[in-house]
N, CA, C and O atoms as CSV, one atom per row, in Angstrom:
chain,resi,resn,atom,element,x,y,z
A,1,UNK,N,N,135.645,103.499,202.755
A,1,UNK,CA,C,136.279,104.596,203.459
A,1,UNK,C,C,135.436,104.967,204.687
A,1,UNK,O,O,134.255,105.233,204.465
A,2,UNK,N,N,135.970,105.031,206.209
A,2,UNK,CA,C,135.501,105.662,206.737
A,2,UNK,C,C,135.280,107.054,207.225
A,2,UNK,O,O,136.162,107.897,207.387
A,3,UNK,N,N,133.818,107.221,207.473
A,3,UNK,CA,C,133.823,108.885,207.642
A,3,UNK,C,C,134.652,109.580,208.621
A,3,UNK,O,O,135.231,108.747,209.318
A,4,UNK,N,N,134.903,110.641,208.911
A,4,UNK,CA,C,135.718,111.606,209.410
A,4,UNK,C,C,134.956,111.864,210.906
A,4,UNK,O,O,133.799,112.280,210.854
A,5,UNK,N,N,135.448,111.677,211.972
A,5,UNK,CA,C,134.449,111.490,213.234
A,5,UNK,C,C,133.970,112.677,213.207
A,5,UNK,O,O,134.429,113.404,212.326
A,6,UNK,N,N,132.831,113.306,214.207
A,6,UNK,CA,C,132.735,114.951,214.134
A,6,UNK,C,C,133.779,115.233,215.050
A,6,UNK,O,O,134.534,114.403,215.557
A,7,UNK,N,N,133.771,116.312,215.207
A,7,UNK,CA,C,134.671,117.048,216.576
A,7,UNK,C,C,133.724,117.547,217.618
A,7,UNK,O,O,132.540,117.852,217.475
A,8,UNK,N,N,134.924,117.593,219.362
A,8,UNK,CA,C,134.555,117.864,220.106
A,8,UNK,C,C,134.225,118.891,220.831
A,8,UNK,O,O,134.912,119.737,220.259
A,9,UNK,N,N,133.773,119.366,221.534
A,9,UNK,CA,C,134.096,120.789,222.216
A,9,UNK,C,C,134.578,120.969,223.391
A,9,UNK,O,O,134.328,119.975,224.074
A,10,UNK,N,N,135.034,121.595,223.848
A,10,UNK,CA,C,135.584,122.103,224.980
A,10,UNK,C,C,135.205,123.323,225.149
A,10,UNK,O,O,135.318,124.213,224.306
A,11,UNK,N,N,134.579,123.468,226.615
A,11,UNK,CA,C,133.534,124.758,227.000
A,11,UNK,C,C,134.440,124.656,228.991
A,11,UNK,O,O,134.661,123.956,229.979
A,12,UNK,N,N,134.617,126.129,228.272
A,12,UNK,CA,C,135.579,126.468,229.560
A,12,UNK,C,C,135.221,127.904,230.385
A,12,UNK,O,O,135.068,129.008,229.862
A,13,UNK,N,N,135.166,127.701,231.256
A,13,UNK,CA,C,134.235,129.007,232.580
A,13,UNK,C,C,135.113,129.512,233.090
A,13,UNK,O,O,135.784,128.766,233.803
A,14,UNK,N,N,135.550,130.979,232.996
A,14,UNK,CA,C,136.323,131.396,234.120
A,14,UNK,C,C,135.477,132.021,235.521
A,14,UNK,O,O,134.894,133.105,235.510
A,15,UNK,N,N,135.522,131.411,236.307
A,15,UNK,CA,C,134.685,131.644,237.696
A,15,UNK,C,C,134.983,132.969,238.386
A,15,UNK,O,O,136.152,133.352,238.351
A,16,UNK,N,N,134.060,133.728,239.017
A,16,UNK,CA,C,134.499,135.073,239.317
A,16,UNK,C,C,135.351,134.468,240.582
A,16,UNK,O,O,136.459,134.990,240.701
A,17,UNK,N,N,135.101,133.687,241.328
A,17,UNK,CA,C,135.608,133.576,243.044
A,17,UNK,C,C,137.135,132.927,242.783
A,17,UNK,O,O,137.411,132.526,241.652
A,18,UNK,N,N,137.973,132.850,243.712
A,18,UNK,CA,C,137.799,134.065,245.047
A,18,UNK,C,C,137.352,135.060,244.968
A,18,UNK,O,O,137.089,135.432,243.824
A,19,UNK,N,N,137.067,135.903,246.004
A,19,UNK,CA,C,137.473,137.388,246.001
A,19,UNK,C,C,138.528,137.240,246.353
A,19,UNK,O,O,139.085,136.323,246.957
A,20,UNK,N,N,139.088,138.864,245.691
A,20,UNK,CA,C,140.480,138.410,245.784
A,20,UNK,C,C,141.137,138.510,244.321
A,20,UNK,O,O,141.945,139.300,243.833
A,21,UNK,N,N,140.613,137.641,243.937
A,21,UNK,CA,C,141.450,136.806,242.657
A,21,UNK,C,C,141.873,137.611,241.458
A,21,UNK,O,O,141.347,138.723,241.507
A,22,UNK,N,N,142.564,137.463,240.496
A,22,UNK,CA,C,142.682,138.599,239.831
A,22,UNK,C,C,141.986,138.615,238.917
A,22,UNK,O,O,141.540,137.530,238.543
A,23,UNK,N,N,141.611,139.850,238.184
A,23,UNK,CA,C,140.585,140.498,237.671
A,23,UNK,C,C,140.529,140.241,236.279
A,23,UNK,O,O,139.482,140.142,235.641
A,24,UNK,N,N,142.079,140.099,235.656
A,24,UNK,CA,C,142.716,140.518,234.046
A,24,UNK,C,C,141.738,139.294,234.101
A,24,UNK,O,O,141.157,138.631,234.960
A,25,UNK,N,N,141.910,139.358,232.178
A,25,UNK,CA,C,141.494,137.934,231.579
A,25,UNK,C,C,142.899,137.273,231.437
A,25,UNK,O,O,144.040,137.703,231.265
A,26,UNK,N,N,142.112,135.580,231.638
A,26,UNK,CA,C,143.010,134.548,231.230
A,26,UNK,C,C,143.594,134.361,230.249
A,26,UNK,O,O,142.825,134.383,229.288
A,27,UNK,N,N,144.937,134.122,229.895
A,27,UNK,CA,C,144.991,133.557,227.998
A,27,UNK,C,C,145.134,132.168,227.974
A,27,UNK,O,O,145.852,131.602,228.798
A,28,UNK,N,N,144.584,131.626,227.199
A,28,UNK,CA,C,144.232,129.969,227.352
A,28,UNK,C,C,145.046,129.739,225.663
A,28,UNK,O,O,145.351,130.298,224.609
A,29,UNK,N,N,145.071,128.414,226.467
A,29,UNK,CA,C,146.959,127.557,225.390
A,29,UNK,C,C,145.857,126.791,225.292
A,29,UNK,O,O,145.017,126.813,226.191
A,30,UNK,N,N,145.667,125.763,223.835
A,30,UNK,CA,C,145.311,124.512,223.507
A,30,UNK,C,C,146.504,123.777,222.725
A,30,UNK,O,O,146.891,124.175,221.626
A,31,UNK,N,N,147.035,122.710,223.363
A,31,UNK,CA,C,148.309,121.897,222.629
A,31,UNK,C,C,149.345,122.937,222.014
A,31,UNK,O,O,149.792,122.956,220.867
A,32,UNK,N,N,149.597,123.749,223.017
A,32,UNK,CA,C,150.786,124.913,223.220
A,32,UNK,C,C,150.464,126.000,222.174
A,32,UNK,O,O,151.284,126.879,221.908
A,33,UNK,N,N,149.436,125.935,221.675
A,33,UNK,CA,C,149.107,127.844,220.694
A,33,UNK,C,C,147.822,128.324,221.534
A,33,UNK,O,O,146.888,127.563,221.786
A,34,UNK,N,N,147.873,129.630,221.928
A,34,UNK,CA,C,147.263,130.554,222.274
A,34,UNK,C,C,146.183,130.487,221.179
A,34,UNK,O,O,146.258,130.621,219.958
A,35,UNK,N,N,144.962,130.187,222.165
A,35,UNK,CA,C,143.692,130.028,221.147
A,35,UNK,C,C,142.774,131.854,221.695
A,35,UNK,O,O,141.931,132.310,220.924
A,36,UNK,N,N,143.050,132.471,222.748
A,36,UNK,CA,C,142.514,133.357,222.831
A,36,UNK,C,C,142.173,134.243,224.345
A,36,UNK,O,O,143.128,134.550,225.059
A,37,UNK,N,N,141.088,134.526,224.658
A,37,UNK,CA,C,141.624,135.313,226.275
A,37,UNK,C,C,140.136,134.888,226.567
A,37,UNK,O,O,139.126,135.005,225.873
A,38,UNK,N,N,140.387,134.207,228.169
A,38,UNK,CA,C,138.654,134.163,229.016
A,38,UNK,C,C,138.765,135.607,229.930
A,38,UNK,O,O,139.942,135.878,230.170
A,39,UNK,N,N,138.098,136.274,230.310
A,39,UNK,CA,C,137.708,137.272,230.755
A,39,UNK,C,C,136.806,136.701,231.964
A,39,UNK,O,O,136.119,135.683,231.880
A,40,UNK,N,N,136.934,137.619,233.234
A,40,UNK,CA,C,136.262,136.781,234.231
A,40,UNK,C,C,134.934,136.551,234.811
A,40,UNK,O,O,134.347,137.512,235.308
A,41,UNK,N,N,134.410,135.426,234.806
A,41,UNK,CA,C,132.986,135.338,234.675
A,41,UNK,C,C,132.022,134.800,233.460
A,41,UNK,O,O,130.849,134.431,233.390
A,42,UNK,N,N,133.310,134.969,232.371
A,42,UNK,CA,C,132.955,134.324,231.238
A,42,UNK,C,C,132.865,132.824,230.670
A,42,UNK,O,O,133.671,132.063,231.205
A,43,UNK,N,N,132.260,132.406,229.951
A,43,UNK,CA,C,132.619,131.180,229.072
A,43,UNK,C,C,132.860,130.806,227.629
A,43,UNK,O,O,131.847,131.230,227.073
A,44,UNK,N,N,133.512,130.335,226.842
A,44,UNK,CA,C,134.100,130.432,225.802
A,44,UNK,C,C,133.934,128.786,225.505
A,44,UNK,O,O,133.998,127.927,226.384
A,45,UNK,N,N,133.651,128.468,223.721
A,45,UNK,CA,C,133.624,126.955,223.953
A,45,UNK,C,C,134.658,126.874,222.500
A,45,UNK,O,O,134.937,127.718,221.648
A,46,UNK,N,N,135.016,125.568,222.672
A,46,UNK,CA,C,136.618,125.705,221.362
A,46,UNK,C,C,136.305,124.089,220.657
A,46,UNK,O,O,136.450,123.123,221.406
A,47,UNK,N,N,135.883,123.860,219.231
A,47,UNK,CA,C,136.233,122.765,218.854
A,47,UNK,C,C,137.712,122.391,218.153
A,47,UNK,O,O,138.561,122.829,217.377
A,48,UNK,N,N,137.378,121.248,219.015
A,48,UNK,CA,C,138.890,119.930,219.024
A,48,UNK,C,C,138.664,118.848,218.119
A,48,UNK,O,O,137.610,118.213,218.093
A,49,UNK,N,N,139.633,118.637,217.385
A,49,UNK,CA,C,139.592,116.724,217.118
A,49,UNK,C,C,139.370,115.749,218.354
A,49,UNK,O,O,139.929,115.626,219.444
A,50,UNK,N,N,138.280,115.091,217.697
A,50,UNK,CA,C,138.416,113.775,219.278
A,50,UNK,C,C,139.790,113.643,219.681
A,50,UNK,O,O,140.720,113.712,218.877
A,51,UNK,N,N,139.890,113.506,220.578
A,51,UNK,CA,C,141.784,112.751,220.929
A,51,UNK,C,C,142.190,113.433,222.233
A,51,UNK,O,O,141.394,114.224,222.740
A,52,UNK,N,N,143.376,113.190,222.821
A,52,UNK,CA,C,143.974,114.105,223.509
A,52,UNK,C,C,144.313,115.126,223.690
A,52,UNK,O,O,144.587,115.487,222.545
A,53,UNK,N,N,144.558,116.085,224.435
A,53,UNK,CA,C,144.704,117.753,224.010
A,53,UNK,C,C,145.220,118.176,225.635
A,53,UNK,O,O,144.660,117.781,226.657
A,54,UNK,N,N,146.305,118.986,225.584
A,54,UNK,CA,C,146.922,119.852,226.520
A,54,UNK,C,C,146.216,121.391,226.975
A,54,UNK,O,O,146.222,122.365,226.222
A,55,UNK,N,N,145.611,121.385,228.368
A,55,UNK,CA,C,145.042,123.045,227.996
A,55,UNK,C,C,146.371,123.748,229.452
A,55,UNK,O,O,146.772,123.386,230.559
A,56,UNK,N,N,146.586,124.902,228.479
A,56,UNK,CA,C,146.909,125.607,229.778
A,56,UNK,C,C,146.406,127.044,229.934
A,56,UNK,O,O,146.009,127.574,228.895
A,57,UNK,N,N,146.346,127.925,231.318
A,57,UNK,CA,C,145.667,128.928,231.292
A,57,UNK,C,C,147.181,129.941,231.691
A,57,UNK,O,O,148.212,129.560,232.246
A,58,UNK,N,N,146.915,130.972,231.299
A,58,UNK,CA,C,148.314,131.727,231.659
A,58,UNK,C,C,147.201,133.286,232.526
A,58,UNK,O,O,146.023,133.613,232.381
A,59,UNK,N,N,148.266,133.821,233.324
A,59,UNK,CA,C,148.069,135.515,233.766
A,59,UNK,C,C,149.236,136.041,234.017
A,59,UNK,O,O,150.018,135.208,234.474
A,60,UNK,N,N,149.710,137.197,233.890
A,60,UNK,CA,C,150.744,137.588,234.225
A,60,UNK,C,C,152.040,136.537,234.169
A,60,UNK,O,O,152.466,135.984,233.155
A,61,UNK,N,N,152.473,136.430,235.320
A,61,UNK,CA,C,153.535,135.150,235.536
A,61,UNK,C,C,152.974,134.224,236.018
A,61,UNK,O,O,153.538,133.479,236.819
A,62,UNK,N,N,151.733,134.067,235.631
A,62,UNK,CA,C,151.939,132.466,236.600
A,62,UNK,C,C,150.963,131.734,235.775
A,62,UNK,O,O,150.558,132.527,234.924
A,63,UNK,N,N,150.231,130.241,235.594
A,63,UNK,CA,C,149.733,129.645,235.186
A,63,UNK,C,C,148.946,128.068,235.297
A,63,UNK,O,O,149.811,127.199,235.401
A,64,UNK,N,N,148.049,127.704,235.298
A,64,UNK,CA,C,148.139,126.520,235.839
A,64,UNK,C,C,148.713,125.230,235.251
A,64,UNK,O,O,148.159,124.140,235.388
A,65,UNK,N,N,149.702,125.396,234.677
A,65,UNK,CA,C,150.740,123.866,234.582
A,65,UNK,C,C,150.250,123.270,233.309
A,65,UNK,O,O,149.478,124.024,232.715
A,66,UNK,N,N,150.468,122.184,232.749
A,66,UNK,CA,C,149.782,121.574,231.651
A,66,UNK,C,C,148.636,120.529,232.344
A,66,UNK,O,O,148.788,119.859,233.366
A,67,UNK,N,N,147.455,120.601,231.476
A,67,UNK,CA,C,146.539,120.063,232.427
A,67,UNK,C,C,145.513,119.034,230.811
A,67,UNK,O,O,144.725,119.552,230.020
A,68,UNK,N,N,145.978,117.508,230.858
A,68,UNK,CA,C,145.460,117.104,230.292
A,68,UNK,C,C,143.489,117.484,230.100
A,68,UNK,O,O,142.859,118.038,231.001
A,69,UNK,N,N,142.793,116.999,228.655
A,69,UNK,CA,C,142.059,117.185,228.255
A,69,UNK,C,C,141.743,115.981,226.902
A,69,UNK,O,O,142.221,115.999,225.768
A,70,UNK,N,N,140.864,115.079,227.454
A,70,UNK,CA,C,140.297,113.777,226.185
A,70,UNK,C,C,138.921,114.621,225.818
A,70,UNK,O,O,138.105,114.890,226.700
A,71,UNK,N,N,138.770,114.939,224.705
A,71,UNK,CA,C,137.426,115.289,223.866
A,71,UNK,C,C,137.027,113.723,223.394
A,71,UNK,O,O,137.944,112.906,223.321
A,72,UNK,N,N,136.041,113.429,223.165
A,72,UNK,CA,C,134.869,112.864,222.763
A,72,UNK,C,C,134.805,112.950,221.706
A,72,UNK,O,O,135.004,114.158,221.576
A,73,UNK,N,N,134.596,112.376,220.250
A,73,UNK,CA,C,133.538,113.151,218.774
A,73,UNK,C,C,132.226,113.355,219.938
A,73,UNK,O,O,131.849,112.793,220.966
A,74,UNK,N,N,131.823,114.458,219.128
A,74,UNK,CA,C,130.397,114.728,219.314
A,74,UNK,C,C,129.967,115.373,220.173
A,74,UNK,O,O,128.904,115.951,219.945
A,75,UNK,N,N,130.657,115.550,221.598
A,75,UNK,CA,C,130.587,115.287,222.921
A,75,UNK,C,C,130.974,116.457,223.483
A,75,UNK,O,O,131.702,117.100,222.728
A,76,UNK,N,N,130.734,117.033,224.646
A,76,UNK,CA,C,131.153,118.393,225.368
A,76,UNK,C,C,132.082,118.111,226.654
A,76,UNK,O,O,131.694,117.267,227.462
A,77,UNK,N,N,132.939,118.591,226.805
A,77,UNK,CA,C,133.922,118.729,227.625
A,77,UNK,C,C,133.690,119.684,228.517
A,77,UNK,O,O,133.581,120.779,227.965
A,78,UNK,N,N,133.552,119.724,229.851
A,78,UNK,CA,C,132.767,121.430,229.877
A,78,UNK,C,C,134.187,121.791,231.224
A,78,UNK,O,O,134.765,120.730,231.456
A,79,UNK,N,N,134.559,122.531,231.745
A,79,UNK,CA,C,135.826,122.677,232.922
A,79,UNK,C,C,135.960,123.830,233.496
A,79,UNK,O,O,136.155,124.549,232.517
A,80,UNK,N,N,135.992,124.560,234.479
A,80,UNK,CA,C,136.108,125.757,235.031
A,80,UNK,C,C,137.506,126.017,235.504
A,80,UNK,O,O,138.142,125.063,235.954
A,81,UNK,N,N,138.053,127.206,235.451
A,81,UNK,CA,C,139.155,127.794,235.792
A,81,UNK,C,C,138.714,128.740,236.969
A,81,UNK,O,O,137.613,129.278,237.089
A,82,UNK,N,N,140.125,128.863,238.072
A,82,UNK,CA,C,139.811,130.126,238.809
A,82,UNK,C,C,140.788,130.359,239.428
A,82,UNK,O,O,141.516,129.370,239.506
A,83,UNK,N,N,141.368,131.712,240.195
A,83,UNK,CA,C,143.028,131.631,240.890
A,83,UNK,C,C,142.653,130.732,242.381
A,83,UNK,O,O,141.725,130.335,243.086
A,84,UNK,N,N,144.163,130.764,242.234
A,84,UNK,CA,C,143.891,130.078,243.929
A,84,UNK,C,C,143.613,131.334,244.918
A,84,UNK,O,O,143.898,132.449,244.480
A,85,UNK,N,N,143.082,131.225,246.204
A,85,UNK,CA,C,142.736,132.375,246.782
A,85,UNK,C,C,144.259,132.739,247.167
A,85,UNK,O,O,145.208,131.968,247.304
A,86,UNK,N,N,144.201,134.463,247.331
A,86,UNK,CA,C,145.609,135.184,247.109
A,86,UNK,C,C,146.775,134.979,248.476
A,86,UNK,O,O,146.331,135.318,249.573
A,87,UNK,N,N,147.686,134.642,248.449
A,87,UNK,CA,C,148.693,134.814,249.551
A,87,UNK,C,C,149.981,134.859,248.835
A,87,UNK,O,O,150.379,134.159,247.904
A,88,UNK,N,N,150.609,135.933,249.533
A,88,UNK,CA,C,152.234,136.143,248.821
A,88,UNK,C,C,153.001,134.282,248.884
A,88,UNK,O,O,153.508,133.911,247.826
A,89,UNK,N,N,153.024,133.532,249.776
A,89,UNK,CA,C,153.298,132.138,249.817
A,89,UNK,C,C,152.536,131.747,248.851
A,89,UNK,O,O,153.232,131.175,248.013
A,90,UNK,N,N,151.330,131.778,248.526
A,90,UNK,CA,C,151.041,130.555,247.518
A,90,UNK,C,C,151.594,131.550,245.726
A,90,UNK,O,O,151.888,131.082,244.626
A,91,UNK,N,N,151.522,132.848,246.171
A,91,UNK,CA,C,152.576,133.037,244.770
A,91,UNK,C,C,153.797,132.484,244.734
A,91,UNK,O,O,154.310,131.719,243.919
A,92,UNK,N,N,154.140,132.905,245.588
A,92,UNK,CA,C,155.522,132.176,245.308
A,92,UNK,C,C,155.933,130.716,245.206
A,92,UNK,O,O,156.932,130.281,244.633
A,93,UNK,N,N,155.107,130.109,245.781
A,93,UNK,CA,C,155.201,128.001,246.175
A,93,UNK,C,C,154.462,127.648,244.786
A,93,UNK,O,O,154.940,126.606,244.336
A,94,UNK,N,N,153.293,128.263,243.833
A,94,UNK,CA,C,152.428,127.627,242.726
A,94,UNK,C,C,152.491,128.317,241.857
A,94,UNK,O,O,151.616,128.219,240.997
A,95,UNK,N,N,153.509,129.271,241.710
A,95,UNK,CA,C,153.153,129.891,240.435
A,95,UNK,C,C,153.132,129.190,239.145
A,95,UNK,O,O,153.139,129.931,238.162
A,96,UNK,N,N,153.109,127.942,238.934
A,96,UNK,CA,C,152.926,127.001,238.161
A,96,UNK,C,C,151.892,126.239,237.973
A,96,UNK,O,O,151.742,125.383,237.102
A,97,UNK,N,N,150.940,126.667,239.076
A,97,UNK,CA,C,149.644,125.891,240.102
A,97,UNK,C,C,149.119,126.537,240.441
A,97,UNK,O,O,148.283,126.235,241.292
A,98,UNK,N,N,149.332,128.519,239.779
A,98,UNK,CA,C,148.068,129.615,240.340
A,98,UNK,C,C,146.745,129.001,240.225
A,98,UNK,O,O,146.032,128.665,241.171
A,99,UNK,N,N,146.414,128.855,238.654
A,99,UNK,CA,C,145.207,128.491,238.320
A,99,UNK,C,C,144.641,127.317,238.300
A,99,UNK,O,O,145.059,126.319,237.712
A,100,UNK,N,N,143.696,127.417,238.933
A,100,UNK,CA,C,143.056,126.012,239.384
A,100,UNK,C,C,142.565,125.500,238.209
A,100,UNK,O,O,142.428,126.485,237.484
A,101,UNK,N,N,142.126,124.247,237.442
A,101,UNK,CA,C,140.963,124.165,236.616
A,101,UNK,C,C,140.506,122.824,237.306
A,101,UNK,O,O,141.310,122.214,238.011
A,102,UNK,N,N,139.295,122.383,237.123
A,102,UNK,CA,C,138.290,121.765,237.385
A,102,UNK,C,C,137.041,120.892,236.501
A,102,UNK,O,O,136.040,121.445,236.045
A,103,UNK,N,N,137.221,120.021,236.426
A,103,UNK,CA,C,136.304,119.465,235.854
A,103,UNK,C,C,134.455,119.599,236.276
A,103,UNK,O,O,133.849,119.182,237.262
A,104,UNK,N,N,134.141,120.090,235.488
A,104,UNK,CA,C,132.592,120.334,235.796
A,104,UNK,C,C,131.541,119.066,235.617
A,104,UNK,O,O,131.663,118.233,234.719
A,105,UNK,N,N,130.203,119.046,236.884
A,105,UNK,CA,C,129.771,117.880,236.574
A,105,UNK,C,C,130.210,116.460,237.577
A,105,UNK,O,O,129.794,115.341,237.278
């Protein structure tokens, strides 16, 4: 029998910048359930099964889209979130694409 791999983590930053940007905390989706809220400036880390994984970040109405995520066993995933800097056009053209995320590293 083989053993059970360990699991991964995923360590996620919400960045204070822009200025500008909005203030609330984030609520962050892992493979479509609400795992909990980043607050801004903060970091939060979440273990995963190795494998594929969907993250999304939500605020108000808008969100950044589904945004693949491969964990590792063992291994740290690390990614920063932040809004896009504010303009009534980019609310309205991304509100699907407010939130940026970023791979860290």
């Amino acid at each position: 029998m083989t053993p059970p791999l360990p699991p991964g983590r995923l360590t996620l930053t919400h960045l204070r910048r822009p200025m500008g940007g909005l203030i609330a905390s984030y609520r962050v989706y892992l493979d479509g359930h609400r795992v909990g809220r980043l607050g801004r400036g903060k970091t939060k880390s979440y273990e995963l099964t190795p494998g594929s994984h969907t993250l999304k970040i939500k605020i108000l109405y808008c969100d950044s889209g589904d945004f693949p995520v491969r964990v590792a066993p063992g291994k740290e995933t690390a990614l920063t979130c932040r809004a896009r800097p504010y303009s009534r056009t980019a609310v309205l053209t991304h509100r699907h694409e407010w939130i940026l995320i970023d791979r860290q590293g």
